[in-house]
N, C-alpha and C positions, 0 to 999 in steps of 0.2 A: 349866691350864684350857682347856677345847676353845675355838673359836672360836665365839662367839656371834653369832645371825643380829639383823640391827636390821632387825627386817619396819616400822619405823615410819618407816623411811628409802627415798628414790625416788631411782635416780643418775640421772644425764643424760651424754651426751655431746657436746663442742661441737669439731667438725673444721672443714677450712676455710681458704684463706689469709689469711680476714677473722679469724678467732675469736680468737685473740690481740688482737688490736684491740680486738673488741665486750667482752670480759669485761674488759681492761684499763681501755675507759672509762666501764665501767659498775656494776662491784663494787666493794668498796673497799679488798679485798686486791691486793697484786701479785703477781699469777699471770705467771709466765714460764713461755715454751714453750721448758722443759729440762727433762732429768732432776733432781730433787729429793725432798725432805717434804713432805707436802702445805701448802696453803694456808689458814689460818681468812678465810672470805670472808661478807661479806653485800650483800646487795639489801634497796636503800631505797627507799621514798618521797621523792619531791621533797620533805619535809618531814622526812628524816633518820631516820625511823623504820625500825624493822625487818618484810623483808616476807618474809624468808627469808635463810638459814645454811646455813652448811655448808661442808665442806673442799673444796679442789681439787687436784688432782697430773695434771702432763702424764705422759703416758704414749702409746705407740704412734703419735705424733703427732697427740693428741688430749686434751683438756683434761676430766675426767671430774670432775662436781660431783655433791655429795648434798645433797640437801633434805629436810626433813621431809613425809610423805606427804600430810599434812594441805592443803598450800600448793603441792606439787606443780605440780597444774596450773593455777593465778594464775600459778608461776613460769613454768610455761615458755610461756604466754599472754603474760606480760611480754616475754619475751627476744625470742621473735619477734616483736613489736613493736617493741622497741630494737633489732632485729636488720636494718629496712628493704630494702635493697639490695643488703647487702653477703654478699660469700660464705662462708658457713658452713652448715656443715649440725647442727641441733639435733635430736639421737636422743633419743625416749622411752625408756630401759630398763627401767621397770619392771617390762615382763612375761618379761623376758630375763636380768636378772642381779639379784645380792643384795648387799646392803650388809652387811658385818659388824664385829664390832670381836673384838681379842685383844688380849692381856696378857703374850703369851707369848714374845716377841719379832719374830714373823712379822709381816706386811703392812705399812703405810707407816706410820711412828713418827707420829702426833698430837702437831704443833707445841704443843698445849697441857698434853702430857704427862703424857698420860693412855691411854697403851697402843698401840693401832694399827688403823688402818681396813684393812678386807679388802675387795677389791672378786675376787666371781667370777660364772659362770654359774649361773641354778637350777640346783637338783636338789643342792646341794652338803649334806653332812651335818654341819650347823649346831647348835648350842643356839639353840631358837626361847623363848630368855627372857632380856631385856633388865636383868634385876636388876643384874648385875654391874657393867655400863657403867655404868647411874645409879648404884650406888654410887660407882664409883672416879671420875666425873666432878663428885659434888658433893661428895663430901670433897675435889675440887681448887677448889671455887666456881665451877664452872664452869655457867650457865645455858642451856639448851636454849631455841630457840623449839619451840614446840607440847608442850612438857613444863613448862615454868616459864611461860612467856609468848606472846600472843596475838602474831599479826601486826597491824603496824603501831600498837605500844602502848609499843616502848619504842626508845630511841639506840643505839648502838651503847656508849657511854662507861657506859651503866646497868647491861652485863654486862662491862663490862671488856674487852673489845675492843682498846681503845686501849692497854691494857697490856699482851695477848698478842698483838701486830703482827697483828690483825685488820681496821686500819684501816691504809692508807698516807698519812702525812700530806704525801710528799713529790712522788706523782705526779700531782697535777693535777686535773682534775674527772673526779668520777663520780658517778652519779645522787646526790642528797640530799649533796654534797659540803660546800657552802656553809655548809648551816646544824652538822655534823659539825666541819667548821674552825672556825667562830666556838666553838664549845665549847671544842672544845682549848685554843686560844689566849687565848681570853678566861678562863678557868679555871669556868667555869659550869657544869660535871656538877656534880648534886644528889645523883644516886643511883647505888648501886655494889651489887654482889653480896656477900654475906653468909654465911655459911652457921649456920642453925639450927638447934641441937639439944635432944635432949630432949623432942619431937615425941610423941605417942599413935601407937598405930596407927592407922591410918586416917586420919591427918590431910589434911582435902582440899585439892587444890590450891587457889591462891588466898584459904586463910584470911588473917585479916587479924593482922597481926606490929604490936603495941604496947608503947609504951616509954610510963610511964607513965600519962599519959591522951590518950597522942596518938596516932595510925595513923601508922604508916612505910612503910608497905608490904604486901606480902603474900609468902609462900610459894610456891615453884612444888611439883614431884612429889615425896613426899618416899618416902626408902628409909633401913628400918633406924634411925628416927627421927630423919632429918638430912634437910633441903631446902635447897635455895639460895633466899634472897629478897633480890628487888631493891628496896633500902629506901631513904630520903632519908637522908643523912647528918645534916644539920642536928638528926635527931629521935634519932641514935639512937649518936654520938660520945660513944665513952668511956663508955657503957652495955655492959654484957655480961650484963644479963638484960632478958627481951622476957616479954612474953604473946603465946601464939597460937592465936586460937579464944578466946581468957580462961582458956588452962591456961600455967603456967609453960614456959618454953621459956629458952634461953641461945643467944648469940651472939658469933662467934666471925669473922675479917676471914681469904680466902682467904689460903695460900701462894704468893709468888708466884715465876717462878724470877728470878734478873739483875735487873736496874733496872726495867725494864718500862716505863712509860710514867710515873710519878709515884708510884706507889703507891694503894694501892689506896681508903684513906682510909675502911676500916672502924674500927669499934669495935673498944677494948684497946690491951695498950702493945704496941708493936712494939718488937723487942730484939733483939739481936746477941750469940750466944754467944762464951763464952769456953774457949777451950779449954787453956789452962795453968791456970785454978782450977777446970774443970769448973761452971762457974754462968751465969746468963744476964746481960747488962750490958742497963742502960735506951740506947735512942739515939733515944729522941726529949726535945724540952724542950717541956713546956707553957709555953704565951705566957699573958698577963696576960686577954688574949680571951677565954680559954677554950679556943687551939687546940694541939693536940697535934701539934707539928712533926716528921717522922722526918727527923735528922740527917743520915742516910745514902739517904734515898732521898727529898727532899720532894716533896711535890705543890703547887703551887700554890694546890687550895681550902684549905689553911692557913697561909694569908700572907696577913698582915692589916696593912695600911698602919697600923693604931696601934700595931702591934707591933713594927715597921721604924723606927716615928721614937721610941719610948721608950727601944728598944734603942740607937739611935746618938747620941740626945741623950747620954746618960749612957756613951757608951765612949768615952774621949781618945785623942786623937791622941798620939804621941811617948810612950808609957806615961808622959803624964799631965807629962813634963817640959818645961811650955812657962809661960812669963810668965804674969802676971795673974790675978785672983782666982776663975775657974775655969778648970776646963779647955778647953781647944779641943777640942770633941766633932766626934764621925765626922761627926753631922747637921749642924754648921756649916761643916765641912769641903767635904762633898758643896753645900749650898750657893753655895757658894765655886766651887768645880770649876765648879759650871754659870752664872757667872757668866762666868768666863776661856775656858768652851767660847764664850759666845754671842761675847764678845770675839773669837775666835779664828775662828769660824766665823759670821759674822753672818748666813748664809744658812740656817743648818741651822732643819729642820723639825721637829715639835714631837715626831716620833717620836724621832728624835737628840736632842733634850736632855731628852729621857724617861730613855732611857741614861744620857745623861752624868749626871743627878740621883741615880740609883739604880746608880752605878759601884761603889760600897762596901756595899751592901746586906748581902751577907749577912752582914756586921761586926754586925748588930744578934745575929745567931748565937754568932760565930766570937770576936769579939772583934777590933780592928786589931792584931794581929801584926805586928811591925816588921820590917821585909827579913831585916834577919841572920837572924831564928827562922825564919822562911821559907825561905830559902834552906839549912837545916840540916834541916828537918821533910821538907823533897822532895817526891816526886810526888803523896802520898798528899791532902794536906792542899790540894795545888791540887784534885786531883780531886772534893774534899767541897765545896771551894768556889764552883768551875764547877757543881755542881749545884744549892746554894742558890742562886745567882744565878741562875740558869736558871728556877729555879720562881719566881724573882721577877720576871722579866719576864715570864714566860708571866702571872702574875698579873694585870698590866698590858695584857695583849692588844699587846705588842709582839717575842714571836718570844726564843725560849731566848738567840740568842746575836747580838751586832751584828754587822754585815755589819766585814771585817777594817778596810778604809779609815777608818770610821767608829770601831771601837774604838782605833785609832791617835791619831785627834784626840781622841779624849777621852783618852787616855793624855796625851798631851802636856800637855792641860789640867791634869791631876792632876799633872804634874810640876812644871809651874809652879807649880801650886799650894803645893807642898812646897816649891820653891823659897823662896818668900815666907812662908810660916810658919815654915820653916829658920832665916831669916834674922831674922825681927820676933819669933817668940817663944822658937825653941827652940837660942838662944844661936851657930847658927852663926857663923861670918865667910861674907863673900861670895864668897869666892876659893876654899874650902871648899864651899859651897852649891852654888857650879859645877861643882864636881866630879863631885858626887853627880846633881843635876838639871839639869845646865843651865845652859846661858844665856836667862833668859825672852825672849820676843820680844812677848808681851802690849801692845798697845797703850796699854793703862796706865788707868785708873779717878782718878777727880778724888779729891784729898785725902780729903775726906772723906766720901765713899763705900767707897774703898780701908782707911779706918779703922774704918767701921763694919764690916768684910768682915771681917779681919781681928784686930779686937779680940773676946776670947774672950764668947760669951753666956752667961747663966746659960743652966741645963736648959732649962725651959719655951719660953723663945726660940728656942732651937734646934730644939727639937722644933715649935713652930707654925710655925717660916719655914720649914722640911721640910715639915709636910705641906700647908699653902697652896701650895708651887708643885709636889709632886706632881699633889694634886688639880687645881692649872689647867691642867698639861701634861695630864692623863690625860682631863679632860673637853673638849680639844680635838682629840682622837685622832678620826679620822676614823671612824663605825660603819659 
């Protein structure tokens, strides 16, 4: 296929001993000044929104950005404003060179993978028809501003951004940073990229996409009867038919490639092939919620704290071989644990025994596997497990993984803990129980405190002392 011209793209160039700086603290991709792929990058509004997109690649020692033509020049009004004092020089190209995109392995491979941007002088002999690009970039769900979406109307997290390293969540501020973190982390994206099919021709951008009797969203440019729409999840989960415009349409959650950022948290099962029976395996597990968990890749907006304490009330500890007339469940457990942390650490703050409460979480998943299986199952099985747990704190608005120092003390905690269930319910000796966990060092809990801790609760108990003190920790979590 020739290389096709995008006349609806404006490049820029930003040179400069400063310019590495100003787009570093100012977009929300990380753009280094080296040879590379390019960058998915956006400018925001102090309010998170999107004011413009577009890739970036250093080249010639010089940072080369495309924008949509539309927003052009707001953008580059903006940058030299954000730009004040400092040395760069921002070139207008647009009467000077062309944006184009190929398929064919030439120009710089599209982190989103989706073909490759060509940057040359006019006059170059182009296909001045952009059909092809909107095809192969919304059968990847991939959303355009000024083809799907207005400026300053939608997050970054609303096209998935956050899932194709669009956003850096690691380098610090830049413009609309703030309120972009609190999403992440608090797990608060409502709305995600979609893609719909089954479209009329002619279908206008911005029709409205309804599930039900409800609006979810709308349509951005569609080609070949397929559009991306950025829709609310809540309206439109585990639906796979839509109306759009009030004509039948079907929906379908982009491919994504790697782990990406959580998943993508569209409609339909997500599945994992199998390649010795040739069929597709389910990997996600529907929660009691209503929320459709992916096993292997979860996202946080489907982790639901009722779903956390029904699951660990009812999974025992010791597969179930412990004294008294139930079982000692994960939730009683975890209980427990964060009693011998606050013991242990009478200082820690209310984010640390957030942790320590939710140390076992993904067992509402997983099920408690006891060391041996663990230790025989290998890497694979820790791997699955660092990630539910990761989306369970992100859930929490407390950060995928506890700082090392911190997960140590709660480690310790949990071994005492085992220590003392070892030993009171699940038949060890003490000389034995040291072996395995320890010697406790626990300051020690009055009789009978230490009995109610320790003596097994029915279900319901466990499951309400679980989520009474998630809920205290989590509503004292600093906003």
């Amino acid at each position: 296929m020739p290389t096709i011209l995008r006349s609806s793209r404006a490049l820029f160039r930003f040179s400069g001993p400063d310019a590495h700086k100003l787009l570093f603290d100012v977009v929300t991709g990380r753009l280094a000044a080296e040879a590379g792929p390019p960058v998915w990058w956006a400018l925001l509004s102090p309010q998170g929104k999107i004011q413009a997109e577009g890739l970036a690649s250093f080249v010639d020692g010089a940072f080369w950005l495309d924008v949509h033509a539309g927003v052009a020049d707001e953008f580059h009004r903006r940058m030299r404003m954000y730009k004040l004092r400092a040395q760069v020089e921002i070139a207008d190209l647009r009467s000077s060179h062309a944006v184009g995109w190929s398929d064919s392995g030439t120009g710089e491979p599209d982190p989103r993978g989706i073909g490759a941007r060509v940057l040359a002088e006019k006059g170059v002999d182009w296909l001045d028809d952009e059909t092809a690009f909107h095809a192969a970039r919304i059968g990847a769900g991939i959303a355009e501003l000024g083809s799907d979406f207005a400026p300053d109307s939608t997050f970054p997290h609303d096209i998935g951004m956050d899932l194709l390293n669009g956003v850096d969540f690691k380098k610090g501020c830049y413009v609309g940073q703030e309120v972009v973190s609190r999403m992440q982390h608090r797990g608060t994206a409502r709305r995600r990229p979609v893609i719909v099919s089954g479209l009329p021709d002619g279908a206008a951008v911005g029709a409205p996409v309804t599930v039900g009797e409800r609006e979810a969203g709308s349509i951005g440019l569609a080609t070949g009867g397929e559009a991306v729409a950025v829709l609310r999840l809540d309206r439109v989960l585990n639906e796979p038919a839509a109306a759009v415009g009030g004509l039948p349409g079907s929906l379908r959650p982009p491919r994504r490639g790697g782990r990406g950022g959580g998943g993508s948290g569209a409609p339909g099962e997500r599945s994992r092939s199998n390649p010795k029976r040739g069929r597709t395996l389910r990997a996600w597990q529907r929660m009691l919620s209503g929320r459709r968990l992916d096993i292997l890749d979860p996202s946080p907006l489907d982790v639901e704290l009722s779903d956390i304490a029904h699951g660990l009330a009812r999974v025992a500890r010791w597969n179930g071989q412990t004294q008294g007339d139930y079982p000692f469940s994960v939730a009683q457990h975890s209980v427990f644990v964060l009693e011998i942390f606050r013991q242990l650490q009478p200082d820690a703050d209310v984010r640390a025994q957030l942790y320590a409460i939710l140390h076992d979480a993904s067992e509402y998943v997983m099920g408690d596997i006891i060391s041996p299986f663990k230790t025989v199952m290998g890497g694979n099985y820790k791997e699955v497990e660092q990630r539910l747990q990761g989306a369970v704190h992100l859930r929490f608005s407390i950060g995928a993984n506890p700082p090392v120092a911190l997960y140590r003390q709660i480690k310790k905690a949990d071994r005492e803990a085992a220590y003392f269930e070892a030993v009171h319910l699940a038949g060890f000796e003490r000389d034995e129980a040291r072996r395995f966990f320890g010697e406790p060092t626990v300051p020690g809990f009055d009789l009978a405190e230490f009995d109610r801790l320790i003596r097994p609760w029915p279900t319901r108990e466990a499951h309400d002392r679980f989520v009474a003190d998630v809920e205290t920790l989590a509503a004292k979590l600093p906003r």
